[in-house]
MARZALO-195749 format. One line per field, with one value per residue (C-alpha): residue number from 1; residue in one letter; x, y, z. Coordinates in pm, whole numbers, plus 50000, padded with zeros to 5 digits. Example, Ala and Ser with C-alpha at 12.3 -4.5 7.8 and 13.67 -1.06 7.14 Angstrom:
<sites>
num 1/2
residuo A/S
east 51230/51367
north 49550/49894
up 50780/50714
</sites>
This chain:
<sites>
num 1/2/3/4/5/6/7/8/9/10/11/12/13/14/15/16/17/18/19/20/21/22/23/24/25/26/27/28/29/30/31/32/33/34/35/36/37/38/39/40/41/42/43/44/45/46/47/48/49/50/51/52/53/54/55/56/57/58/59/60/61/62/63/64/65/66/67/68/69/70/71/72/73/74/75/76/77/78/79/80/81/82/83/84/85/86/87/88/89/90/91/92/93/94/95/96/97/98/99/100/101/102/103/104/105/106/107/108
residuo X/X/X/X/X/X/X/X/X/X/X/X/X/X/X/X/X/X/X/X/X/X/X/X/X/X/X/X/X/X/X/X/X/X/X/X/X/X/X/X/X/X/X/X/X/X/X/X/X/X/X/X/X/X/X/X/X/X/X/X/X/X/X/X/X/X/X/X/X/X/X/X/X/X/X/X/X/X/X/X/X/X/X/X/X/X/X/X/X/X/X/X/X/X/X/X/X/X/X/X/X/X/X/X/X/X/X/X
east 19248/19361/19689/19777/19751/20059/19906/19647/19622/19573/19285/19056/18790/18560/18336/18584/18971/19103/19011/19342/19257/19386/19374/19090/19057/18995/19272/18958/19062/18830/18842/18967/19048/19273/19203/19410/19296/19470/19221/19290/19317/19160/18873/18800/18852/18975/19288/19395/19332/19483/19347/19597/19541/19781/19830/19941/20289/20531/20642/20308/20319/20495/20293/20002/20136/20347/20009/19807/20053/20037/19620/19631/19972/20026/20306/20171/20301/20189/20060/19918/19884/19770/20006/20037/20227/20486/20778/21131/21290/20981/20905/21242/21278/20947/21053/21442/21331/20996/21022/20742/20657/20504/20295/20165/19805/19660/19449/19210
north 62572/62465/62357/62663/62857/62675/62819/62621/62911/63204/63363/63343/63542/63344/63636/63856/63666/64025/64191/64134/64024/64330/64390/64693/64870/64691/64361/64268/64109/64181/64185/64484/64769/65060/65355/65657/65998/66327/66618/66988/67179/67497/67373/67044/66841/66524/66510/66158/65786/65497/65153/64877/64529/64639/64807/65213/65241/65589/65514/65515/65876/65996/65812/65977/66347/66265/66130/66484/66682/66496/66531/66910/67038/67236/67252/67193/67369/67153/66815/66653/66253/66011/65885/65558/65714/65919/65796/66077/65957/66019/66301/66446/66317/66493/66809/66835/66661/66797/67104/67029/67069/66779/66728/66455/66422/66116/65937/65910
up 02506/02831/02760/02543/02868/03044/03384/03598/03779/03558/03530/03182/03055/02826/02720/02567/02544/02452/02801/03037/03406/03564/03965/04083/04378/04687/04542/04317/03983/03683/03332/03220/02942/03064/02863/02901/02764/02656/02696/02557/02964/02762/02574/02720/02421/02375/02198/02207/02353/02434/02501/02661/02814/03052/03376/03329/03317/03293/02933/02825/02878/02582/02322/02470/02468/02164/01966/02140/01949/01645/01671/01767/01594/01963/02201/02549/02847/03089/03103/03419/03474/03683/03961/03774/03515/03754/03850/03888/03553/03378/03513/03484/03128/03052/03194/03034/02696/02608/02789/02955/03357/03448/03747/03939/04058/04243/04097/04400
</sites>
C-alpha cells in the first residue's frame, strides 16, 4: 500500500480511503467530505447537492446551479455562495452568462 502512495509524507486515512485529507479551520488537517448545497431562497428546500473530495472551488458553481435548475425546472434570479466559490471571473461570468446577479457572502 505504501509504495502505491509515492509520498512518505502524505497523509492517509485508513478508516475510510475515499475521505480526502483536507485542511479545517484553525490549519487542522482532517479527513474530510465537502458537501455543497443548493437550497430554494423561497421555500427552504433543497434543490441540489454536491459531494467532492476536494476543496470548494468557483467552477464548482455552475454544476450546482446548473443541476438546481435541472431539479426544479426554475430560472433563479439570484444565487448566493460561499466565499470559496467567488472569485471576479466567476462572478462576472455568472452575471453576463446566466443572467444571474451573483453575490458573495463569507462563509464565517
Amino acid at each position: 500500500m505504501l509504495d502505491e502512495l509515492g509520498d512518505e509524507n502524505k497523509l492517509i486515512n485508513m478508516t475510510d480511503p475515499d475521505a480526502a485529507v483536507m485542511q479545517h479551520k484553525y490549519k487542522r488537517k482532517l479527513p474530510s467530505y465537502n458537501h455543497q448545497s443548493a437550497v430554494d431562497g423561497k421555500y427552504g428546500v433543497t434543490c441540489a447537492v454536491s459531494t467532492r473530495c476536494e476543496n470548494d472551488h468557483p467552477k464548482y458553481l455552475f454544476s450546482l446551479v446548473d443541476e438546481a435548475r435541472k431539479n426544479t425546472g426554475a430560472v433563479y434570479q439570484n444565487v448566493r455562495a460561499d466565499s470559496g466559490f467567488c472569485i471576479y471571473e466567476v462572478l462576472e461570468k455568472v452575471e453576463k452568462e446566466r443572467r444571474t446577479k451573483g453575490r458573495a457572502l463569507s462563509s464565517g
